[in-house]
DOTORKE-814750 format. One record per atom (N, C-alpha, C): residue number from 1; atom name; x, y, z. Coordinates in steps of 0.05 Angstrom, whole numbers, plus 5000, padded with zeros to 4 digits. Layout:
REM DOTORKE-814750
SITE num atomo    X    Y    Z
SITE NUM    CA    X    Y    Z
...
END
This chain:
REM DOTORKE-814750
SITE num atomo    X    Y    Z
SITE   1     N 7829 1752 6093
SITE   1    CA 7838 1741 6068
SITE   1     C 7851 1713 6073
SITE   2     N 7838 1695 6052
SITE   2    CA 7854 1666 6062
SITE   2     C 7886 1669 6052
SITE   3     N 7901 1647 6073
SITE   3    CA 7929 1648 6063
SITE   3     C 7932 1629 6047
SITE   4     N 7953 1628 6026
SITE   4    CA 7957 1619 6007
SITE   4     C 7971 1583 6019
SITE   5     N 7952 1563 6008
SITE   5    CA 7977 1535 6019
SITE   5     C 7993 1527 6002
SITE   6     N 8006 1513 6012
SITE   6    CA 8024 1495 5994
SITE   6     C 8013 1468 5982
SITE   7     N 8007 1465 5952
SITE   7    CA 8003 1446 5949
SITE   7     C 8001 1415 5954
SITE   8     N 8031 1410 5964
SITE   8    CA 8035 1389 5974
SITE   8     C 8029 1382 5997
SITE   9     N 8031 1394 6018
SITE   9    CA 8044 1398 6051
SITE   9     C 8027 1401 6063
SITE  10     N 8003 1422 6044
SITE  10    CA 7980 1440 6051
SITE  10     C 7992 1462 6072
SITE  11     N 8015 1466 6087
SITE  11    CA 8017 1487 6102
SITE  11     C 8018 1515 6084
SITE  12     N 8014 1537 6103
SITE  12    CA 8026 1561 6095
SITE  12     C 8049 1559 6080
SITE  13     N 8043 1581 6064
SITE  13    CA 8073 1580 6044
SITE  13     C 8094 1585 6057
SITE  14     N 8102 1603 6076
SITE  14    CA 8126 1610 6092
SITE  14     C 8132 1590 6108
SITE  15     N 8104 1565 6123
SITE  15    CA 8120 1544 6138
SITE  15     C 8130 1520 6119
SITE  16     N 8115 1527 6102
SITE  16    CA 8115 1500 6083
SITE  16     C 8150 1481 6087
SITE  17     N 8134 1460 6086
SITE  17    CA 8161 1436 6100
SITE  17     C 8168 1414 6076
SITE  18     N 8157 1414 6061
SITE  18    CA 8162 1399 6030
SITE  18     C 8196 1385 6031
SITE  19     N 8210 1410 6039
SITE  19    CA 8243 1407 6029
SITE  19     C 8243 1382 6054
SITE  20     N 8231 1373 6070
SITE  20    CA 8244 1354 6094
SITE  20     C 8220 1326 6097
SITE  21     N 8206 1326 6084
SITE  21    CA 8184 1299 6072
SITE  21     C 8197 1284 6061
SITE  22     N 8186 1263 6075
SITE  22    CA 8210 1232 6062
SITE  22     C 8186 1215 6055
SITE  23     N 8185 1199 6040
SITE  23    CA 8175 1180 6038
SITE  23     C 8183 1150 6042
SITE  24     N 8160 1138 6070
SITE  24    CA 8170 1122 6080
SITE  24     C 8156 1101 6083
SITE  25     N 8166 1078 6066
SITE  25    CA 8148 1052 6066
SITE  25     C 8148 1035 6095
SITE  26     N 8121 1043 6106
SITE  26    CA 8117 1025 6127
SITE  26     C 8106 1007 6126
SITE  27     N 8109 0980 6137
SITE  27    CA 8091 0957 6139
SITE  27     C 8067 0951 6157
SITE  28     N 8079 0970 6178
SITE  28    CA 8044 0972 6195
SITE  28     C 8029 0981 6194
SITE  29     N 8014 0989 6185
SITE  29    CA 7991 1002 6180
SITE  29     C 7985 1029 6195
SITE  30     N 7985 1053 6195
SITE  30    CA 7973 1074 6211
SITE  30     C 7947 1077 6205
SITE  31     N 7935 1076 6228
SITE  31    CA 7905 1090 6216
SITE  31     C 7898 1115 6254
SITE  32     N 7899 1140 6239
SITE  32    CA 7900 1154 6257
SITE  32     C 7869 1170 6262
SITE  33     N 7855 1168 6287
SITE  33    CA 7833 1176 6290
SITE  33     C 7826 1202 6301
SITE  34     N 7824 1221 6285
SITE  34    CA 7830 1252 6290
SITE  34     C 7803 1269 6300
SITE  35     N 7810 1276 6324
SITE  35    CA 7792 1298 6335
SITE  35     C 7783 1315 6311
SITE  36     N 7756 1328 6314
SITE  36    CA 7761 1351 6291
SITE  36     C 7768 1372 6290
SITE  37     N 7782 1379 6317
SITE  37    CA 7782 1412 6319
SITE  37     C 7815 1400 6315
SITE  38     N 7834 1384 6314
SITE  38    CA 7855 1377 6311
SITE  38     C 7858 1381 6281
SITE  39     N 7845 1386 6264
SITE  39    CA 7860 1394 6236
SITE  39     C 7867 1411 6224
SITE  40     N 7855 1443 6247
SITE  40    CA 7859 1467 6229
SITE  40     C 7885 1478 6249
SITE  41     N 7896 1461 6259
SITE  41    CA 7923 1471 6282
SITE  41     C 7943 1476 6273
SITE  42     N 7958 1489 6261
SITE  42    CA 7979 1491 6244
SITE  42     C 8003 1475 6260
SITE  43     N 8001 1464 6282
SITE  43    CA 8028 1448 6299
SITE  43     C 8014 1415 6303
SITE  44     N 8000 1419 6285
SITE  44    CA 7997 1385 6290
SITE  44     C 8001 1356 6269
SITE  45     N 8008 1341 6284
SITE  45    CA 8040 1327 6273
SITE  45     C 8027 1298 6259
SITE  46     N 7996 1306 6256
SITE  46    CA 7985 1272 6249
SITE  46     C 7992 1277 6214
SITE  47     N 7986 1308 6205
SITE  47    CA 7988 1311 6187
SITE  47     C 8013 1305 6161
SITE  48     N 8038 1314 6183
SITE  48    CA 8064 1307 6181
SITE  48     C 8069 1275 6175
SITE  49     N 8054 1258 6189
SITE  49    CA 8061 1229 6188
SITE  49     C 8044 1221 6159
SITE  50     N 8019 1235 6154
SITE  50    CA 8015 1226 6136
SITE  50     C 8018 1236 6108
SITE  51     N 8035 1256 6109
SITE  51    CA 8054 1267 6079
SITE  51     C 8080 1239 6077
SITE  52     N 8095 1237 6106
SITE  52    CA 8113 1218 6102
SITE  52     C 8099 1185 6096
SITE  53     N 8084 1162 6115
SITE  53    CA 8086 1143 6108
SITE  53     C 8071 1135 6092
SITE  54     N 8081 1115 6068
SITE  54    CA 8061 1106 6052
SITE  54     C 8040 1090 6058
SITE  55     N 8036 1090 6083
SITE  55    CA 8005 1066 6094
SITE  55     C 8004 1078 6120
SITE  56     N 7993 1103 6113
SITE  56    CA 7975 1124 6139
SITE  56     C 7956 1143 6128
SITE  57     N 7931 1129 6147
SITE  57    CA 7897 1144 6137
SITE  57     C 7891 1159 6166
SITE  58     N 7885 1188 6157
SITE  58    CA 7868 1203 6183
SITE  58     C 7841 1210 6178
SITE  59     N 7822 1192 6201
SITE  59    CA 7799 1195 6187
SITE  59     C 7791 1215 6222
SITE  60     N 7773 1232 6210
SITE  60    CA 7770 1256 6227
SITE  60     C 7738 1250 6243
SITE  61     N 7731 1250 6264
SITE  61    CA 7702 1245 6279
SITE  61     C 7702 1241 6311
SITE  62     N 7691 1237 6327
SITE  62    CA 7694 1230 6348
SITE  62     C 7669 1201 6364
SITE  63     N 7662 1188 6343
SITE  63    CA 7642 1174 6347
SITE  63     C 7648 1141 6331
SITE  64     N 7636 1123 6336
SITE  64    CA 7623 1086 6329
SITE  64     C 7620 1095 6299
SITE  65     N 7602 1118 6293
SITE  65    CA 7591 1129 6262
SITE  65     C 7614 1137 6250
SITE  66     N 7626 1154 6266
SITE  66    CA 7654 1169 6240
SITE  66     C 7665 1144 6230
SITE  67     N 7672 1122 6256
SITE  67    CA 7699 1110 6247
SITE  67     C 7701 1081 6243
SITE  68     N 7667 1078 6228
SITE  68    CA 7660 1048 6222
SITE  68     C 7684 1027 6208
SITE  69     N 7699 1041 6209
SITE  69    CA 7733 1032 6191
SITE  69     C 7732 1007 6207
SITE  70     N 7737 1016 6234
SITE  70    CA 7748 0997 6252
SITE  70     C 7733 0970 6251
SITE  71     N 7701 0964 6247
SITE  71    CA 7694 0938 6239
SITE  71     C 7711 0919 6216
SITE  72     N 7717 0942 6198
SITE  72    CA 7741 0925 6176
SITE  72     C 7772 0913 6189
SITE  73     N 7778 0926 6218
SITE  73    CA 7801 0917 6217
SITE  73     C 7804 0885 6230
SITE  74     N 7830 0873 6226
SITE  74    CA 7833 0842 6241
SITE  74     C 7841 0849 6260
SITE  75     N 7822 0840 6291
SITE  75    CA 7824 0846 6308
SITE  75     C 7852 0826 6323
SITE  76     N 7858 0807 6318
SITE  76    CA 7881 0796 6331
SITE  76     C 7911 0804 6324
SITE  77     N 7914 0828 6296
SITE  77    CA 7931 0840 6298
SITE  77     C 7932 0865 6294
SITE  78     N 7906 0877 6300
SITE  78    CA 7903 0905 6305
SITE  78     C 7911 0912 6341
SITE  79     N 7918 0937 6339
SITE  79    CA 7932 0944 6362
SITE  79     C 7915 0978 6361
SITE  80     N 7917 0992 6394
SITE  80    CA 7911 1018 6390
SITE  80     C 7927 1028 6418
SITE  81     N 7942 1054 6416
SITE  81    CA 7972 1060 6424
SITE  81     C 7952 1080 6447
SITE  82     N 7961 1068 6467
SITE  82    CA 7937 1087 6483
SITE  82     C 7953 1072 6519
SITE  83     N 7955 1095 6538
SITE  83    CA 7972 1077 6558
SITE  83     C 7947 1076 6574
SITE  84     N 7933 1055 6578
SITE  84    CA 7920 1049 6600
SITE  84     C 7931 1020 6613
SITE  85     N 7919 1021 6641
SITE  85    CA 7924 0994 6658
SITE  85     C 7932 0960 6645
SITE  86     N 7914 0962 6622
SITE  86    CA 7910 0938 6604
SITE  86     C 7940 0933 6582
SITE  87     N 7942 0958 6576
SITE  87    CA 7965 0955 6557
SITE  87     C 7994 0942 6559
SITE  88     N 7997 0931 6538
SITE  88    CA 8022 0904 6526
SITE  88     C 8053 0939 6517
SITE  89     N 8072 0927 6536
SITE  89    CA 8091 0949 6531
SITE  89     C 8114 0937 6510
SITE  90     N 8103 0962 6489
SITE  90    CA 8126 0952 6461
SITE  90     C 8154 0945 6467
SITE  91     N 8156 0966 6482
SITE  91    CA 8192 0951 6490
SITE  91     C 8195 0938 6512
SITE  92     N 8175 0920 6518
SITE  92    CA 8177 0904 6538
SITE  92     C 8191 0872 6525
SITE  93     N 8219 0866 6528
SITE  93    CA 8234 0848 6507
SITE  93     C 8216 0818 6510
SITE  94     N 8200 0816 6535
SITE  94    CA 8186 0797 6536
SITE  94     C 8164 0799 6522
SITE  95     N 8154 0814 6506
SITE  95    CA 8119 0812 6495
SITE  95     C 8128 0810 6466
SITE  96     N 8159 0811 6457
SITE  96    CA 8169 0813 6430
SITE  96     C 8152 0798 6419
SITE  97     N 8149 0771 6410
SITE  97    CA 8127 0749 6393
SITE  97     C 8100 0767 6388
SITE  98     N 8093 0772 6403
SITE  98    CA 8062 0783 6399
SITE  98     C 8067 0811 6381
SITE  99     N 8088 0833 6388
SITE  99    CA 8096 0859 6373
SITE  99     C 8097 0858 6352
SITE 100     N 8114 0833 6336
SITE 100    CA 8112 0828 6318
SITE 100     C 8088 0829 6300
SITE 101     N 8069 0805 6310
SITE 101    CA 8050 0802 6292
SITE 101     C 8032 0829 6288
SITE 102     N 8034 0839 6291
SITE 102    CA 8014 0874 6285
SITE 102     C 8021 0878 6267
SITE 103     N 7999 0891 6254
SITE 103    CA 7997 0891 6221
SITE 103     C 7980 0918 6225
SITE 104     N 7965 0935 6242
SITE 104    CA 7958 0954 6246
SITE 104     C 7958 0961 6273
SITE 105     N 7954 1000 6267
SITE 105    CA 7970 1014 6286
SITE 105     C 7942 1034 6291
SITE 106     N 7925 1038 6318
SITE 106    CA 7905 1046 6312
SITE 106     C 7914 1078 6331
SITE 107     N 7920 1100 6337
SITE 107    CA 7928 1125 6346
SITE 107     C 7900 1141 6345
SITE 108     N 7896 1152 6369
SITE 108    CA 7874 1169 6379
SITE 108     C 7898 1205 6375
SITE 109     N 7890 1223 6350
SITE 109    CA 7909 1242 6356
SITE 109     C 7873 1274 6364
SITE 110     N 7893 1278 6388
SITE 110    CA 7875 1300 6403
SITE 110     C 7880 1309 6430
SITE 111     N 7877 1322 6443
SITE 111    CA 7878 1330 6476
SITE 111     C 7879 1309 6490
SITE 112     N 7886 1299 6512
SITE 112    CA 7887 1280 6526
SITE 112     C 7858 1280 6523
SITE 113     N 7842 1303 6535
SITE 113    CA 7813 1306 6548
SITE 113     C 7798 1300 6519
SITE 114     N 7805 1302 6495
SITE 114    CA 7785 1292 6477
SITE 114     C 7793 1267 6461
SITE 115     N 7820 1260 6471
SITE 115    CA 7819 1224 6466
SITE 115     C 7809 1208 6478
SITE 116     N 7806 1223 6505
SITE 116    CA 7789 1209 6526
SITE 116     C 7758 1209 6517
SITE 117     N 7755 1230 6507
SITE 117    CA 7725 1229 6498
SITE 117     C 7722 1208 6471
SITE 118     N 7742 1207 6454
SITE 118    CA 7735 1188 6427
SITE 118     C 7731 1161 6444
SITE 119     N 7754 1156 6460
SITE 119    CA 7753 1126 6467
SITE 119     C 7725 1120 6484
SITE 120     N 7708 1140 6503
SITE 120    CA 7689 1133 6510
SITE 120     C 7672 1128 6491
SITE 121     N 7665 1149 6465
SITE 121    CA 7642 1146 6450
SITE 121     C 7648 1130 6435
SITE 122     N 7671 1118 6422
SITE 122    CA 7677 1096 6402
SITE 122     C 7681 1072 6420
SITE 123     N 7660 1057 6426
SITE 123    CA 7659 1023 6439
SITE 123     C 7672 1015 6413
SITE 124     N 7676 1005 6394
SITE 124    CA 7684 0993 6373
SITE 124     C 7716 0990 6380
SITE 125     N 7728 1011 6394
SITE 125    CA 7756 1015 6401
SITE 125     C 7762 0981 6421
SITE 126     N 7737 0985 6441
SITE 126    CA 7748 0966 6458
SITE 126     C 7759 0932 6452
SITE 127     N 7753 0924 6422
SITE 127    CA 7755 0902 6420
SITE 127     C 7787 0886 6408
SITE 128     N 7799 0922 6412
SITE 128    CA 7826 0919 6407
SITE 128     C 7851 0911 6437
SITE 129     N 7872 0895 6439
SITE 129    CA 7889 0904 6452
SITE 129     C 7902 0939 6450
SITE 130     N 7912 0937 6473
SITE 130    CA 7922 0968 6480
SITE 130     C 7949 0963 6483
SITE 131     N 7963 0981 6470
SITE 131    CA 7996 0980 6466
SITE 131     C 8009 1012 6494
SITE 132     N 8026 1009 6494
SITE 132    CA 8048 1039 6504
SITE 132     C 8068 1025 6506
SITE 133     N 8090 1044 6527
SITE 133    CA 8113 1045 6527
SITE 133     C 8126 1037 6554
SITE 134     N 8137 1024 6562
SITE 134    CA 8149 1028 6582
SITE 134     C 8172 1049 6602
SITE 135     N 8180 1058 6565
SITE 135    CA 8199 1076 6578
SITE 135     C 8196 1101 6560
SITE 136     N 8200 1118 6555
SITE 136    CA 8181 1139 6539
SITE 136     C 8210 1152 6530
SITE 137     N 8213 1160 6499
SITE 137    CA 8225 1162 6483
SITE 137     C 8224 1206 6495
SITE 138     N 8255 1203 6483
SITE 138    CA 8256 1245 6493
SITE 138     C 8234 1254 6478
SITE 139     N 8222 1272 6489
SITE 139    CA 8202 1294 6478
SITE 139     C 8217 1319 6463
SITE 140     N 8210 1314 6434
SITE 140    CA 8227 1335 6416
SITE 140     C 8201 1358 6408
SITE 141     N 8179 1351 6422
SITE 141    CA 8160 1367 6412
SITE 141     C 8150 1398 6436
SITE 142     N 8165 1414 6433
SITE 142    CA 8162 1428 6452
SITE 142     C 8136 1456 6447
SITE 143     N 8135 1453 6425
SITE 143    CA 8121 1474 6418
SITE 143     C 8082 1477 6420
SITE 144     N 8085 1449 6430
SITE 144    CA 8050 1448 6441
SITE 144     C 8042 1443 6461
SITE 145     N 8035 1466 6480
SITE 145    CA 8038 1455 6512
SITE 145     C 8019 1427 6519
SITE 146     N 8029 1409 6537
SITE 146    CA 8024 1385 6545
SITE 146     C 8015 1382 6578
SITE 147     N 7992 1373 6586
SITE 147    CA 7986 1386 6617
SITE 147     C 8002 1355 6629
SITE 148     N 8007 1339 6613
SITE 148    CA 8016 1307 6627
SITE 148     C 8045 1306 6619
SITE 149     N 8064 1290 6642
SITE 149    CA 8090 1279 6634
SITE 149     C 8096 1272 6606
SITE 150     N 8085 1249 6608
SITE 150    CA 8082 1223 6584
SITE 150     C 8061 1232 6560
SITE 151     N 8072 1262 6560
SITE 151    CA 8051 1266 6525
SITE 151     C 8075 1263 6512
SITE 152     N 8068 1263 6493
SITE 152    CA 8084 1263 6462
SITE 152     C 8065 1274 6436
SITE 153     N 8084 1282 6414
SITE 153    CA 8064 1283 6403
SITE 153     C 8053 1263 6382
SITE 154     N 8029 1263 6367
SITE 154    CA 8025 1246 6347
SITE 154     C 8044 1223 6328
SITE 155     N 8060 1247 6325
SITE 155    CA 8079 1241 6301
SITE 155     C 8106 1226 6317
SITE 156     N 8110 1236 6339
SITE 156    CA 8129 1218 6365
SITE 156     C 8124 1198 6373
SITE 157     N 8093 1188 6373
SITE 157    CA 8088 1165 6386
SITE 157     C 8083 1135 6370
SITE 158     N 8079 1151 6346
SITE 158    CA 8077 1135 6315
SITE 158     C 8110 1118 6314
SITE 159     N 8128 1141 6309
SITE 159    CA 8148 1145 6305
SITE 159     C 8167 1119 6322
SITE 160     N 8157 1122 6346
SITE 160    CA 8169 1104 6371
SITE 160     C 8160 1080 6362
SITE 161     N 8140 1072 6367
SITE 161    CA 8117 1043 6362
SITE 161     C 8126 1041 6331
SITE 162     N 8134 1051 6305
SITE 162    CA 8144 1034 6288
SITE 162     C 8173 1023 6286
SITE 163     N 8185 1036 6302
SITE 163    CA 8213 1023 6302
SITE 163     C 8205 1005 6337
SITE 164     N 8198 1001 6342
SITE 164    CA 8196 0980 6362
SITE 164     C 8176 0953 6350
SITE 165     N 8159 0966 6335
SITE 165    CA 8150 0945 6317
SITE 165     C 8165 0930 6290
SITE 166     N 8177 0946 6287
SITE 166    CA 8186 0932 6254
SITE 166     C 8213 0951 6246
SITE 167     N 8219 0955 6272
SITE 167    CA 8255 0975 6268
SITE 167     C 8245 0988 6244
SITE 168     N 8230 1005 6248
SITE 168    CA 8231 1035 6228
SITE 168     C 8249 1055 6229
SITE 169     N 8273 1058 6220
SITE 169    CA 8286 1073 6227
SITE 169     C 8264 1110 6235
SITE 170     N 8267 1112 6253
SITE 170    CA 8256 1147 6254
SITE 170     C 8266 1161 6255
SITE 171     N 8288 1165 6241
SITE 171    CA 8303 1195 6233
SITE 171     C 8287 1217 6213
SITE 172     N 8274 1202 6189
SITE 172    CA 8262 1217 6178
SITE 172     C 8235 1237 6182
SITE 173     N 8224 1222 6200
SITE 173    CA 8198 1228 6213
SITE 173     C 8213 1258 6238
SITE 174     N 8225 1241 6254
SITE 174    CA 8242 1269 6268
SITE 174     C 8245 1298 6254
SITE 175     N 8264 1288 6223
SITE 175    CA 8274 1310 6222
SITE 175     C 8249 1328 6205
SITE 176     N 8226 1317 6196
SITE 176    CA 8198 1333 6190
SITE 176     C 8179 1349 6213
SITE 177     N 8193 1337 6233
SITE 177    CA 8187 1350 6260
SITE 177     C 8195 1374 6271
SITE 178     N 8221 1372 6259
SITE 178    CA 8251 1391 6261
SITE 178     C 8237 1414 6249
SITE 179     N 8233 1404 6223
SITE 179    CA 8233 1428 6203
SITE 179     C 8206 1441 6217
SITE 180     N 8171 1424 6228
SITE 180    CA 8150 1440 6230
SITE 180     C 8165 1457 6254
SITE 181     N 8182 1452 6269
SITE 181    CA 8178 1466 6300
SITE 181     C 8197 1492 6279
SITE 182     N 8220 1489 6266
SITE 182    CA 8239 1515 6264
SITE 182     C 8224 1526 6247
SITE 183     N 8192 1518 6226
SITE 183    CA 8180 1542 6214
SITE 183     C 8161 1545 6227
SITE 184     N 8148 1544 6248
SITE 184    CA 8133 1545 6258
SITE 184     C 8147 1572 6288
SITE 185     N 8163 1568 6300
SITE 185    CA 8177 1586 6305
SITE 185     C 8195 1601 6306
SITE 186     N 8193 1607 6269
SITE 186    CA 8219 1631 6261
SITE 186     C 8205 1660 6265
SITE 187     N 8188 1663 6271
SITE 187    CA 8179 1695 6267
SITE 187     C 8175 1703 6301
SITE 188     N 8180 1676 6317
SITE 188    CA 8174 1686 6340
SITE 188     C 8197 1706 6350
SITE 189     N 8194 1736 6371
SITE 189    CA 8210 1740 6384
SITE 189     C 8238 1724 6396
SITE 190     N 8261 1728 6391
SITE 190    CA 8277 1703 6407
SITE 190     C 8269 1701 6434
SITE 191     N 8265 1714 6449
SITE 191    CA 8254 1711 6485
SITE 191     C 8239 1687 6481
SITE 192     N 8219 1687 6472
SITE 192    CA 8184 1677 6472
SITE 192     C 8202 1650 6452
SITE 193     N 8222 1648 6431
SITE 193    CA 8230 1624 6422
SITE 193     C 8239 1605 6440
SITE 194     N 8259 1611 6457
SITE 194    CA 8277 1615 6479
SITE 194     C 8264 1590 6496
SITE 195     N 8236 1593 6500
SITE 195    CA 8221 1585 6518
SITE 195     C 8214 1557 6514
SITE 196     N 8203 1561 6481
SITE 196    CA 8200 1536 6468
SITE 196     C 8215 1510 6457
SITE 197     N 8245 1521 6462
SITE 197    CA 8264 1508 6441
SITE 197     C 8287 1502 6466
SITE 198     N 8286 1508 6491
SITE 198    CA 8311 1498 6507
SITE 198     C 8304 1473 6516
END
């Protein structure tokens, strides 16, 4: 029997997170490029970013075809948040001038192993600079195991890169985080919570 969603939130009615959704005018643009097996996950946080900011699109595919978007974007201030060798570090106080000018925010949300796969099959990606971090913001996301140091999740890494871009404050985004992890694990045994939450 299907479970009942929440209109708004779309989660389950018991996780439903409505009461902790902010609405948050950003100036950079999100446009998040979503695996497809990444949408029926009940812990995944692209969804979360895009109840909160008012200028965030998740377009779902793994291919040049899904995500012909990217021909529309301006490539001298499009950016895509991805740590490879090449990449410009947001909080690097020296690359500040260039941080600025970004006007879009391009996020691969999926497995390491199937972001890796978007970015091979989408060449269209390559004609972007590559952004990360130099120093990697605490991991509040405990509840989705991560096989790398430097994961974060979706909604963490958004979160980081707009207040380093355009001082977004991220309290709000956090505390929608707050709320998926404590409804997401209130029915768990405390042992098995225990695990997830220290």
């Amino acid at each position: 029997m299907a479970r009942t969603l929440c209109n708004h939130c779309n989660f389950v009615l018991n996780t439903c997170i409505c009461s902790a959704i902010t609405n948050i005018n950003n100036k950079v643009t999100v446009i998040i490029l979503q695996h497809p097996s990444e949408e029926k996950i009940a812990k995944n946080t692209a969804k979360l970013l895009n109840l909160c900011l008012t200028d965030c699109q998740i377009i779902k595919g793994e291919n040049n075809d899904d995500f012909s978007i990217l021909k529309t974007l301006p490539v001298s201030s499009t950016v895509l948040l991805y740590p490879n060798e090449h990449a410009v570090n947001l909080d690097d106080n020296t690359e500040q001038p260039s941080v600025k000018s970004i006007t879009h925010l391009i996020v691969v949300d999926g497995t390491w192993k199937k972001a890796y796969k978007i970015l091979q099959l989408t060449t269209l990606l390559n004609k972007f600079k590559t952004v990360s971090f130099k120093q990697l913001p605490k991991n509040r996301y405990a509840i989705r195991k991560a096989p790398r140091a430097d994961s974060l999740s979706t909604l963490e890494a958004v979160a980081h890169s707009l207040f380093l871009i355009e001082q977004l404050n991220p309290a709000p985004l956090y505390n929608a985080l707050n709320e998926l992890i404590q409804k997401q694990t209130q029915h768990m045994p405390e042992h098995v919570k225990a695990r997830y939450l220290d």
